[in-house]
C-alpha positions as CSV (number, residue, x, y, z in Angstrom):
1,X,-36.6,-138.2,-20.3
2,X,-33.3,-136.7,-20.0
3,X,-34.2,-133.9,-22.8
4,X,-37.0,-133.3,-21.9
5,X,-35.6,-132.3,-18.5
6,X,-32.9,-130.6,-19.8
7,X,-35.0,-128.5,-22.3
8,X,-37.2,-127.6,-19.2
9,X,-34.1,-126.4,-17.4
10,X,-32.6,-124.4,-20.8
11,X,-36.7,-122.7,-20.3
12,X,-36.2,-122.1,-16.8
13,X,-32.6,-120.3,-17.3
14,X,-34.9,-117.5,-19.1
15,X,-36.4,-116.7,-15.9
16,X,-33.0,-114.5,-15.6
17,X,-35.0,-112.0,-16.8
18,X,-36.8,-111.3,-13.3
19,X,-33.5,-110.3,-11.5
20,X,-31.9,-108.4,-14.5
21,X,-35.0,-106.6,-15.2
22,X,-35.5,-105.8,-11.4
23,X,-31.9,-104.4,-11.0
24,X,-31.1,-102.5,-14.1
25,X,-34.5,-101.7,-15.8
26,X,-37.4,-101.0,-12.7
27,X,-34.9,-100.7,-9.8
28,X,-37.4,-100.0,-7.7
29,X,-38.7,-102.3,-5.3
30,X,-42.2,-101.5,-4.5
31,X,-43.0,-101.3,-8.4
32,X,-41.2,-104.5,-9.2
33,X,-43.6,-106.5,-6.1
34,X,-46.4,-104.2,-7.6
35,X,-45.8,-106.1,-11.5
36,X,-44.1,-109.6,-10.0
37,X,-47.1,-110.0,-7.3
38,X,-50.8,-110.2,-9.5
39,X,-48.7,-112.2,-12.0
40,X,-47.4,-114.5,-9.4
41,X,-51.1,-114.4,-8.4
42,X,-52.5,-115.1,-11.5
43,X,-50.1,-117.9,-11.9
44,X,-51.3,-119.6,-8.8
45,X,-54.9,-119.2,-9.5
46,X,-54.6,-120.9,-12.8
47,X,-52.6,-123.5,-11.4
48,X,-55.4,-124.0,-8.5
49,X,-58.1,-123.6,-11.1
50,X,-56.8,-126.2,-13.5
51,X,-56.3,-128.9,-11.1
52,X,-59.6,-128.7,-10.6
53,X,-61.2,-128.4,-13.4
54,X,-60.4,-131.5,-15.7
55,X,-61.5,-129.3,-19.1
56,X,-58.8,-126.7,-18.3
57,X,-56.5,-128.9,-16.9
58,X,-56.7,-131.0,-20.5
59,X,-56.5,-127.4,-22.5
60,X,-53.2,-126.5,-20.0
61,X,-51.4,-129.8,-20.7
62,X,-51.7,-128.7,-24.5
63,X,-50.2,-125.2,-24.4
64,X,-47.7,-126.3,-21.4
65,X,-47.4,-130.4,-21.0
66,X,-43.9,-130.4,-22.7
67,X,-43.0,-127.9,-19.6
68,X,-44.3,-129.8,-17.0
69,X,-42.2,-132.3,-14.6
70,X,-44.9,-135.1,-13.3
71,X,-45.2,-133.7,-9.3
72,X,-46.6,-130.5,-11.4
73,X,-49.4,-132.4,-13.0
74,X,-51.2,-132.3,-9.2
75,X,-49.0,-129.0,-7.6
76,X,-48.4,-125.6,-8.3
77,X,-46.2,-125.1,-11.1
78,X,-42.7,-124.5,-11.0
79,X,-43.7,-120.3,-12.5
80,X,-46.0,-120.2,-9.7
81,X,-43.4,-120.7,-6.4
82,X,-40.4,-119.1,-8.6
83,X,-42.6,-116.0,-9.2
84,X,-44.3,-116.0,-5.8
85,X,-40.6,-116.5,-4.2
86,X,-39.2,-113.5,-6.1
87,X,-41.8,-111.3,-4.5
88,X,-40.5,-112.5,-0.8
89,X,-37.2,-112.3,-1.8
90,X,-37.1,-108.7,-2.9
91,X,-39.4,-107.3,-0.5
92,X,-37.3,-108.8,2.8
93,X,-33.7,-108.5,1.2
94,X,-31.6,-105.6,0.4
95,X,-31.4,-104.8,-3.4
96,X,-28.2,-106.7,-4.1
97,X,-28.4,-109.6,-1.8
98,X,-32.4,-110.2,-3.8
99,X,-30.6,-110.1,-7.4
100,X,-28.3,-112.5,-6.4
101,X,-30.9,-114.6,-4.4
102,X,-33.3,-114.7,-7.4
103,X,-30.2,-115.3,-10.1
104,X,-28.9,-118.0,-8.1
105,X,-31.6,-120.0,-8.4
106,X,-31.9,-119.6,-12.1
107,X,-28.4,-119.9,-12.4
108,X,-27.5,-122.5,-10.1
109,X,-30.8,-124.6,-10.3
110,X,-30.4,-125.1,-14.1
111,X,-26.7,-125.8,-14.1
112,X,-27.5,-128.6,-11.2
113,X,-30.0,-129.8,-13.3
114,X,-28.0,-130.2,-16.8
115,X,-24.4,-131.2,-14.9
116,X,-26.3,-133.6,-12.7
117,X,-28.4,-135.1,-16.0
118,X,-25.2,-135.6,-18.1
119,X,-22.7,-136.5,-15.7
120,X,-24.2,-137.2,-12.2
121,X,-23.0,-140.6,-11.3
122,X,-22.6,-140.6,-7.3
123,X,-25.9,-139.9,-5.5
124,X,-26.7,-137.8,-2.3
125,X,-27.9,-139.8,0.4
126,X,-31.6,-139.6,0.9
127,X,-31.8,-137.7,-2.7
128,X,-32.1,-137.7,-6.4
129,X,-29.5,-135.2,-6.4
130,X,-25.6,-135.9,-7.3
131,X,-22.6,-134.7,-6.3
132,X,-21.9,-133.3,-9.7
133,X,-24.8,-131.2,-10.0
134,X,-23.8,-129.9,-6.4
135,X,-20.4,-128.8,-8.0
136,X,-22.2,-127.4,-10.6
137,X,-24.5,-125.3,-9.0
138,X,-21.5,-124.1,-6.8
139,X,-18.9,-123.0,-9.7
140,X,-21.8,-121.9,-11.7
141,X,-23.3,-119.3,-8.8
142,X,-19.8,-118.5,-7.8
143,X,-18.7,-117.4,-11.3
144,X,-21.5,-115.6,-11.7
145,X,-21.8,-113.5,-8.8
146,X,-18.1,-112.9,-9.3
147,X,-18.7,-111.5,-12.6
148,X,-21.6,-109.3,-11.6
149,X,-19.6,-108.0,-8.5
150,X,-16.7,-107.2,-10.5
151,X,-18.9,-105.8,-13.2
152,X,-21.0,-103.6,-10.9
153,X,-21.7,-104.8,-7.8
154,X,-18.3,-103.9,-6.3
155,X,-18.8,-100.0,-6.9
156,X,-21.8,-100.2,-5.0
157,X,-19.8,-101.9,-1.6
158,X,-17.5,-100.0,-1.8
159,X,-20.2,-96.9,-0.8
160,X,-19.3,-96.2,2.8
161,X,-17.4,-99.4,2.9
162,X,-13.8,-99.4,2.6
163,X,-12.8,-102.9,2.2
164,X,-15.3,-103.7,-0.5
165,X,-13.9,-107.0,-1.7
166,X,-15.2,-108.9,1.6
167,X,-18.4,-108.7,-0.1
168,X,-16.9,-111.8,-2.4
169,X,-17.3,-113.6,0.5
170,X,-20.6,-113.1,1.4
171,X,-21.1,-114.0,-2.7
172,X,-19.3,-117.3,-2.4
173,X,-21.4,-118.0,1.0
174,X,-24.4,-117.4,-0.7
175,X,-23.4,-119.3,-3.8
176,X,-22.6,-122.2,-1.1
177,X,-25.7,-122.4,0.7
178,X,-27.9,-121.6,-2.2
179,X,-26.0,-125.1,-3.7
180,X,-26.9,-127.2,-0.7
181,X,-30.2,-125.9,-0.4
182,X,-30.7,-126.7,-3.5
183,X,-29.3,-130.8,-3.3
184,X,-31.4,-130.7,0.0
185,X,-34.5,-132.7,0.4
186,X,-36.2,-130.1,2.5
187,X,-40.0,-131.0,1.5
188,X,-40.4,-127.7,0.4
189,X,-40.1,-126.8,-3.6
190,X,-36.6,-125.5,-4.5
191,X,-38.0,-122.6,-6.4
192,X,-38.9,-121.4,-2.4
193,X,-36.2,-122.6,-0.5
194,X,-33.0,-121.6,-2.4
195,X,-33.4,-117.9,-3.3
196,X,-35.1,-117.4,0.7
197,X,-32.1,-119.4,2.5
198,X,-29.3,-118.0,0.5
199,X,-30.4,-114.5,1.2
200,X,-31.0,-115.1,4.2
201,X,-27.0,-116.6,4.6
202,X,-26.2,-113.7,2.8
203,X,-27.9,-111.0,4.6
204,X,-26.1,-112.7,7.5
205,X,-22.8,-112.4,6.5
206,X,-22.9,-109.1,4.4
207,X,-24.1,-107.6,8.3
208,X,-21.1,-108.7,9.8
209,X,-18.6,-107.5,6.7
């Protein structure tokens, strides 16, 4: 149970691709939405056909069961909300605060996942979630949004802006509530809520910096 869940997780942590891609290869928001959105689409339509149609729910379960977590045998895959999320995401956020969004729930979401497995021992009230995943998800968005500010993200603060390096706090903000969210027992599927509320925290505090 606990490899198969952490093989699912090592999957997910190749959706990295959709940010990376977005930022550095299309760059263009109304093209990326234009290739994310009939794939996200498609995703949800298969996922809506196949729960209802027992002979292409069995052919699915071939190609995909070793993917699937058991609330996605009867739900919309996990593809389906990440992909549909990523469209929101980068057509409501600025560029930077949506690649950090998306990544940090790539990021963060597998590290929570794989910490938590291996070394979770003290439970979140009212959750499956642990503490240690939580610290995971933290360090692991932090570091990461560290590195990609200091990489390139800090040459494009400092544009017009010169005290660039309060950006790291809107990074650490977001890394912060993208980790609660993520521990949170919301109702709503993580792939949704984390990248939306963390950009939305960040959006927040990138306005006032």
């Amino acid at each position: 149970m606990v490899k198969n869940e952490i093989y699912r997780k090592l999957i997910h942590l190749f959706a990295i691709i959709i940010p990376v891609l977005y930022y550095f290869v299309v760059k263009s928001d109304i093209i990326s939405i234009s290739i994310l959105l009939p794939i996200a689409l498609f995703c949800v339509v298969v996922d809506a056909t196949r729960m209802e149609s027992p002979k292409i729910k069995n052919k699915f379960y071939k190609v995909f069961g070793a993917q699937l977590r058991d609330n996605e045998t009867t739900s919309l895959t996990g593809a389906s909300y990440l992909l549909t999320s990523s469209v929101v995401v980068i057509a409501i956020f600025t560029k930077e605060i949506a690649f950090l969004a998306i990544s940090y729930l790539v990021v963060g979401d597998t590290c929570a996942a794989m910490l938590g497995l291996k070394m979770g021992k003290r439970k979140i009230r009212r959750t499956r979630k642990t503490i240690e995943g939580l610290i995971g998800s933290f360090l692991s968005c932090t570091i990461y949004g560290l590195i990609c500010y200091f990489l390139f993200l800090r040459k494009v603060f400092a544009f017009n802006n010169p005290h660039p390096q309060l950006a790291i706090i809107m990074i650490v903000f977001g890394a912060l509530i993208a980790s609660i969210t993520e521990v949170s027992d919301l109702h709503i599927n993580d792939n949704i809520t984390i990248p939306i509320i963390s950009g939305i925290a960040m959006s927040i505090i990138y306005f006032f910096i």
